[in-house]
N, C-alpha and C positions, 0 to 999 in steps of 0.2 A: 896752682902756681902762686906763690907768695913773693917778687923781686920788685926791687926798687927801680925806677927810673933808670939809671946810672946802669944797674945789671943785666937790665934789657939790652940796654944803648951795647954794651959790649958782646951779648950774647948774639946780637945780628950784625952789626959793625955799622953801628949808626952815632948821630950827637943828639944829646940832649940840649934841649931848650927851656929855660925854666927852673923845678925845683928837680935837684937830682938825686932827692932823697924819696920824693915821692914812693908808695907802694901799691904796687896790681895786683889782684886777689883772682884775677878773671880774665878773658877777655872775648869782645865780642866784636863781629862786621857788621850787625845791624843795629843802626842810633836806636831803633823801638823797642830792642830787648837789654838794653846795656842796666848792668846793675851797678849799686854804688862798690865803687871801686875796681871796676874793671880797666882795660886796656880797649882803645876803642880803635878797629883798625880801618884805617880811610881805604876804602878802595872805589875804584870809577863803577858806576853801576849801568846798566841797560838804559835807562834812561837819563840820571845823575849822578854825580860825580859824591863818594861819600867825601870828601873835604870840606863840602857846602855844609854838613852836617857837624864840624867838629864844635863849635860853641853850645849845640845843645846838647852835646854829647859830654862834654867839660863841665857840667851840671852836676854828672851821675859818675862818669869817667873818670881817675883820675892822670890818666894819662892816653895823648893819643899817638899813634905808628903814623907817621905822615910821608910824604914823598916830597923829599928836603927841592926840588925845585919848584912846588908850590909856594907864595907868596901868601904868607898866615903870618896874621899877629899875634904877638907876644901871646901867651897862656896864661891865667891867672896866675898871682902867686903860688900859689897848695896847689897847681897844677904842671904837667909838662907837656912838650914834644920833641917824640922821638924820631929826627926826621932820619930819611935811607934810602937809597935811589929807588930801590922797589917794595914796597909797601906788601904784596902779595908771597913773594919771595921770604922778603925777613920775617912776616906772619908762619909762613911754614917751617920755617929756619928755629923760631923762638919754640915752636910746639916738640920740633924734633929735640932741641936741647932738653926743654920740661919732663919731655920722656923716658931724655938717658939718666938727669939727673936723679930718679925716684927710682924707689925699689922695688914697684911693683913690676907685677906679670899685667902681658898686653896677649887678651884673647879677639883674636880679629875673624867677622862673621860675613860674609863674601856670597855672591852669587845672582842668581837671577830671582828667585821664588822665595816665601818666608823668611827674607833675612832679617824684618825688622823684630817679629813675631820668635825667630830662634835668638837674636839676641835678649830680648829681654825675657825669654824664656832663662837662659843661660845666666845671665844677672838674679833671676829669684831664686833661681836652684843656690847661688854662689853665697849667697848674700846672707844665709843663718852659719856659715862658716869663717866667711873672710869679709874684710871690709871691701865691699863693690864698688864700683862708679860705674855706669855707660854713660853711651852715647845718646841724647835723649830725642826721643822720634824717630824720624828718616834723615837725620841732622850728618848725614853718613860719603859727603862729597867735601872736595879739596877746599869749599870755602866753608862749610858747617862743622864739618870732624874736627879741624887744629881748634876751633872754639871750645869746642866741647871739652878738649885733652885741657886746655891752658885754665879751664875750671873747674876743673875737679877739686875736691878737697885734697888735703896732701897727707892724711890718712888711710888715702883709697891703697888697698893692698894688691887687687885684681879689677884691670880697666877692661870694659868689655866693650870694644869698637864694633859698630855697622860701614862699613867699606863698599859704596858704590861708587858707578863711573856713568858715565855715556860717551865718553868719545875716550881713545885710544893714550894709553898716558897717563891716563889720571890716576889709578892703581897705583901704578910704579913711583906716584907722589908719596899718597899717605903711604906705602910701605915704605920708603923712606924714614917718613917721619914716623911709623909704630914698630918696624920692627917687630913683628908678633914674637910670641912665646908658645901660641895653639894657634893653627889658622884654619877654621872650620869652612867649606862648601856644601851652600845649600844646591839644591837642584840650578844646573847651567839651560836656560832655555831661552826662546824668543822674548826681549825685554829690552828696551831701549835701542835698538837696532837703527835707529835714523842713522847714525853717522859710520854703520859696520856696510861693508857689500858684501857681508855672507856671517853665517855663523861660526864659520871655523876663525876669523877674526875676533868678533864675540868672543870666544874660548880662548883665543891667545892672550886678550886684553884682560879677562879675569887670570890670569896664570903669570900677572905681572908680580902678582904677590908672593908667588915659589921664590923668587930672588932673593927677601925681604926679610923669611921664617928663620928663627934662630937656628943654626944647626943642632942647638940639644932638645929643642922643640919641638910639636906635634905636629904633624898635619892631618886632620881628619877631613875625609873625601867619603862620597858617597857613593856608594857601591854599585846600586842602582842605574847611575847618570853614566854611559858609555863615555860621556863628551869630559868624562874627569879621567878617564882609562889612562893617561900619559901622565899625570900630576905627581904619581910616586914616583916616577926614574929621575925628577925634575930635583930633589931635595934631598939633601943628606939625613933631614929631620926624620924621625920615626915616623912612621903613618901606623893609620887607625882607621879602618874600614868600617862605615857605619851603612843597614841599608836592614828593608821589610823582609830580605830574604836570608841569603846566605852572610852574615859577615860578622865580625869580632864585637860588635855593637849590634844588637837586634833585639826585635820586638815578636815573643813569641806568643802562641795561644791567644793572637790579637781577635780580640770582640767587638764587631761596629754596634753602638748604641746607638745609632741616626744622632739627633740632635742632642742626645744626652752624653756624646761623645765617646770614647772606646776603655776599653780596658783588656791588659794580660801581662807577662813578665818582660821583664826587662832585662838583658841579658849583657851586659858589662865584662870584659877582661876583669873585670874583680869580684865577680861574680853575679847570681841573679836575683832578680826580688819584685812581687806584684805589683804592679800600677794604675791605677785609675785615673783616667785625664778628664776632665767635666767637658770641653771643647770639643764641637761636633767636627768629622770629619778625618780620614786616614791621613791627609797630608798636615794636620795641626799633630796629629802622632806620630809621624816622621818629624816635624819642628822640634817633638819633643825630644825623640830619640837623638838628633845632633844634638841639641842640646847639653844631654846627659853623659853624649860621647867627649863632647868639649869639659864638662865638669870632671869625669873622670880624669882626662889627661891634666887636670887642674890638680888631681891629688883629690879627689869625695870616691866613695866608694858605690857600690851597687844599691844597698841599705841606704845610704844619706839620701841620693836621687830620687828614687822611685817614691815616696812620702813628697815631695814635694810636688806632684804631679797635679793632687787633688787639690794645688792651693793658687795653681794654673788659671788665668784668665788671660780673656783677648782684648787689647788695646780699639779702643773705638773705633768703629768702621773696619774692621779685621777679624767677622768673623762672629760679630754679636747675634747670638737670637732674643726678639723682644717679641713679647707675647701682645697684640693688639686684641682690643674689644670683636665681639662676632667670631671667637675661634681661630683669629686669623693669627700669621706665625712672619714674623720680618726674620729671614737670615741678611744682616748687616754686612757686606764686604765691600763697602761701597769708598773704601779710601782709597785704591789704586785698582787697576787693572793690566793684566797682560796674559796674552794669547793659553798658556799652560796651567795660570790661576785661575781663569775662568774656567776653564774644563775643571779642575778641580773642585769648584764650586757648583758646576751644574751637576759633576757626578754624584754630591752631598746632597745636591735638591731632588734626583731621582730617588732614593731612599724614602723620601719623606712621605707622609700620607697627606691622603684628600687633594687638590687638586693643585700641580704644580706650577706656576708664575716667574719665571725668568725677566729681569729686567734687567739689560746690557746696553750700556753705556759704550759708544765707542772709546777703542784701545789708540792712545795717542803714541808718537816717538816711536813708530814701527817703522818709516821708510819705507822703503821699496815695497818690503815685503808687507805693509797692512793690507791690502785688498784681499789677498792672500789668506792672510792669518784671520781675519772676521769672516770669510767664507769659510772656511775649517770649523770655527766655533760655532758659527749658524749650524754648519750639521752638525755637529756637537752639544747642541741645542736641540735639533727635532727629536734626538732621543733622548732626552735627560726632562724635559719638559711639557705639559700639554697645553700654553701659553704663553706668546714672547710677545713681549713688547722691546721693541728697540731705541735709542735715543741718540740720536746724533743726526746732522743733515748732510754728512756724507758719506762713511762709511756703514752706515746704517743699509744701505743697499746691499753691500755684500754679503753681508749678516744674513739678509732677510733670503738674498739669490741661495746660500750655502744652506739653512732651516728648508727650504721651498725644496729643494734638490734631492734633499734627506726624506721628505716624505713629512713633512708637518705641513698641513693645510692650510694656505693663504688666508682664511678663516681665522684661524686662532694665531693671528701675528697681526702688531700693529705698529705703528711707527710717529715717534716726535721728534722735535726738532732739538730740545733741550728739557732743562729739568722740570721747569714751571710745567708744560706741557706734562711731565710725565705724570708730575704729582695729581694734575688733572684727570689725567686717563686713568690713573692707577683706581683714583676714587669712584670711578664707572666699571670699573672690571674688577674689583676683588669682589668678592661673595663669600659667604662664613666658610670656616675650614681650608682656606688656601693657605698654602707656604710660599710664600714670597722670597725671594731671590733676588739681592738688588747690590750689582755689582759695574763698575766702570774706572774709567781712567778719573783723576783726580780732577782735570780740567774740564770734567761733564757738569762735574757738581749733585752726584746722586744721592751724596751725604745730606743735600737740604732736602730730598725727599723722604729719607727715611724723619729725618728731623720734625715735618709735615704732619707726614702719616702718624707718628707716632706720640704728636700734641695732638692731633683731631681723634685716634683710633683709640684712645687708651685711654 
C-alpha cells in the first residue's frame, strides 16, 4: 500500500485531520510493531483502548484510523487523522480496496492442521518464479491478515494468505477482503472448537471461503479429509484433488526416512518428477504436496516444484530436530498444539530409535470437547511412546486417564504443572539416546523448554 492521507479518508468514507497529503506505506494495530510510515489503526483492546496509544504511535506512524467520536488533539503537522465511525470496519474496508486495486493473484491457505507450515511452504516454492509476499507467522485472523495485505510491497505479484478463525464469521470477513484466485485445504479437524457445538459447525465455518474463490479460480481440497467431500458442488471454480492415495496431485513411491524426513515422486496434472523433503514426518509431506498442488494451479510445472523441496525448512517450534549433548534428539513442535497434530507427532516419535519421551502440553480452545480429545491422545500416546510426561494442571488428568487405559504403565507417566516444572523433570528423566518429543498448546509455554534444554544440553 502506498496512499496519501486524503486516499484513505476516501477509500473508507472518513475525514482527515491534519496533513492530507501525508503517505502510508503500511499499516499496523499494534503501537509495538508499527514501522516508520505505517498507518496506525486504534482499536479497543482486551484490556485498553488503542487510542491511548496514538501519540507514540505518531512517532513512527504517519497517520492514524481513529474513531471520529473520540476526543484527540490535533496531530503534528507531517502527521494525520483519519477519523470514521468504526475504526475496525474501515481497517477491513481499506485492505479489501488494496486488494482489488493490485494485479496480483491472492492464494488463500485454510484449515485446521499445517496451515502455517503449507503456506510458507507455498511462498518458497513461488518465490524463484514470481515476486511473493505472505502473510508472516500465524498473523492469519481478521485483526492480523488486513495488516499484513496493506504491507506488502507493491511489487508483490503472488500474495500468499494463512486464513484462520475461531468463532463463526470470521472467514466470510477476510474472504471478503481476498477474494482468492487458489483456495487450498489443509486437513479440517478438531482445532479451536471452544466457540463450535460440534464439528459439522467447524466444517461449515471453514467453507465460508467457497463464497469468496474467483470463479476462474482453483480450489484445491484434499482428498484424504471426508469432512471436505461437499466443497466441490459448493464452487464454480475448478477443483484439484490433492491426497497420499488416489488423486490428481500425489505423492508416489513415498519413503519415510524417520527424522531425515521422506522422499519419492511427485505427481502433478503437468506431470511428474523426484522429490526429497529434509523434514521428518508423513504429514510435513502432505504440507508439501498441497503446497505444490497450490503452485501448480499458480502456473509452475511438475520439474519447478519438486527441486524446491530439498531447500524446505521448518519454521521454529514446527517441527525442529536439535541434536543435544549425550545422544539425545529434541523433536521441536512445541509452538501450538491440537488434538490431530499431536497424533501426528507421536506417530513420527514411534519411528524413532532408542527410547521414546513424549512431552504433551495441554491442548487449549477445545470446549466441550477437550476432556474428550486429551483422553484420545493419552491412548495415542501409550502406543507411540515408552515415556510421558504431561504438563498442565488440569487437563493433564485426562491425558494420563486415556495413556493408563491403553496400556502404558503408571510407572513411565509423569505429571507438572507448567513449564518451569517440566524443564525440571525433563533434566531427571532424559538418559543418552532418547528422542524427545515436545509438543503443546502455545499458552503452556514448551518453547522455553526446548529453549532450556537446548542452552544447558548442547
Amino acid at each position: 500500500m502506498r496512499m496519501s492521507a486524503d486516499a484513505v479518508a476516501q477509500a473508507v468514507g472518513g475525514f482527515v485531520r491534519g496533513s492530507h497529503d501525508v503517505v502510508v506505506s503500511g499499516a499496523e494495530v499494534d503501537s509495538r510493531l508499527i514501522q516508520n510510515g505505517d498507518l496506525f489503526i486504534a482499536l479497543p483492546g482486551a484490556r485498553v483502548d488503542g487510542h491511548t496509544f496514538i501519540p507514540t504511535a505518531l512517532k513512527r506512524a504517519t497517520a492514524a484510523l481513529v474513531r471520529k467520536d473520540v476526543d484527540l488533539p490535533a496531530p503534528p503537522a507531517d502527521r494525520a487523522l483519519i477519523e470514521v465511525a468504526d475504526p475496525m470496519a474501515a481497517y477491513h474496508q481499506l485492505a479489501a480496496v488494496d486488494c482489488r486495486r493490485r494485479s496480483w493473484k491472492v492464494a488463500t491457505v485454510t484449515g485446521s492442521v499445517g496451515k502455517t507450515t503449507t503456506k510458507d511452504f507455498l511462498a518458497h516454492i513461488l518465490e524463484t518464479h514470481s515476486v511473493t509476499g505472505r502473510s508472516l507467522g500465524n498473523r492469519n485472523s481478521t485483526l492480523g491478515l488486513p495488516a499484513q495485505i496493506l504491507s506488502q510491497d507493491d511489487d508483490v505479484e503472488i500474495f500468499v494468505a494463512e486464513a484462520g478463525m475461531s468463532s463463526p464469521g470470521e472467514l466470510n470477513i477476510l474472504g471478503k477482503i481476498l477474494r482468492p484466485d487458489v483456495l487450498l485445504y489443509t486437513r479440517i479437524a478438531p482445532a479451536h472448537t471452544e466457540f463450535f457445538s460440534s464439528m459439522e459447525q467447524v466444517v461449515e465455518a471453514k467453507a465460508e471461503l467457497l463464497a469468496h474463490l474467483r470463479t476462474d479460480g482453483v480450489l484445491i481440497i484434499n482428498a484424504d479429509d471426508p469432512r471436505q467431500k461437499t466443497f466441490a458442488a459448493r464452487t464454480e471454480a475448478r477443483v484439484l484433488l490433492y491426497g497420499l492415495q488416489e488423486a490428481e496431485a500425489r505423492l508416489e513411491d513415498l519413503e519415510d526416512l524417520g527424522l531425515e524426513g521422506t522422499r519419492g515422486t511427485l505427481i502433478l496434472p503437468s506431470g511428474k518428477a523426484p522429490f526429497q523433503l529434509p523434514l521428518a514426518g508423513l504429514h510435513q509431506a502432505e504440507n508439501f504436496l498441497a503446497a505444490a498442488a497450490a503452485a501448480e494451479a499458480l502456473g509452475l510445472q511438475a520439474s519447478d516444484i519438486a527441486p524446491r523441496a530439498a531447500t524446505l525448512s521448518a519454521a521454529i517450534h514446527r517441527g525442529n530436530i536439535i541434536e543435544l549433548d549425550n545422544d539425545v534428539t529434541l523433536i521441536d513442535d512445541s509452538y501450538n498444539a491440537s488434538p490431530e497434530a499431536v497424533k501426528r507427532a507421536l506417530e513420527l516419535l514411534a519411528k524413532c530409535s532408542g527410547r521414546r519421551v513424549a512431552v504433551l502440553g495441554e491442548m487449549y480452545e477445545l470446549g466441550a470437547a477437550a476432556a474428550a480429545a486429551h483422553y484420545e491422545v493419552g491412548r495415542h500416546a501409550a502406543a507411540n511412546c515408552d515415556l510421558l510426561l504431561t504438563v498442565g494442571p488440569i487437563l493433564s488428568a485426562a491425558l494420563i486417564d486415556g495413556a493408563v487405559a491403553a496400556g502404558l504403565p503408571p510407572g513411565r507417566i509423569h505429571q507438572v504443572n507448567d513449564s518451569g516444572e517440566a524443564t525440571t523433570a525433563l533434566e531427571g528423566l532424559i538418559e543418552p539416546g532418547d528422542t524427545v518429543l515436545i509438543k503443546g498448546s502455545r499458552g503452556i509455554g514448551l518453547d522455553h523448554v526446548v529453549s532450556t534444554l537446548s542452552e544447558g544440553m548442547s
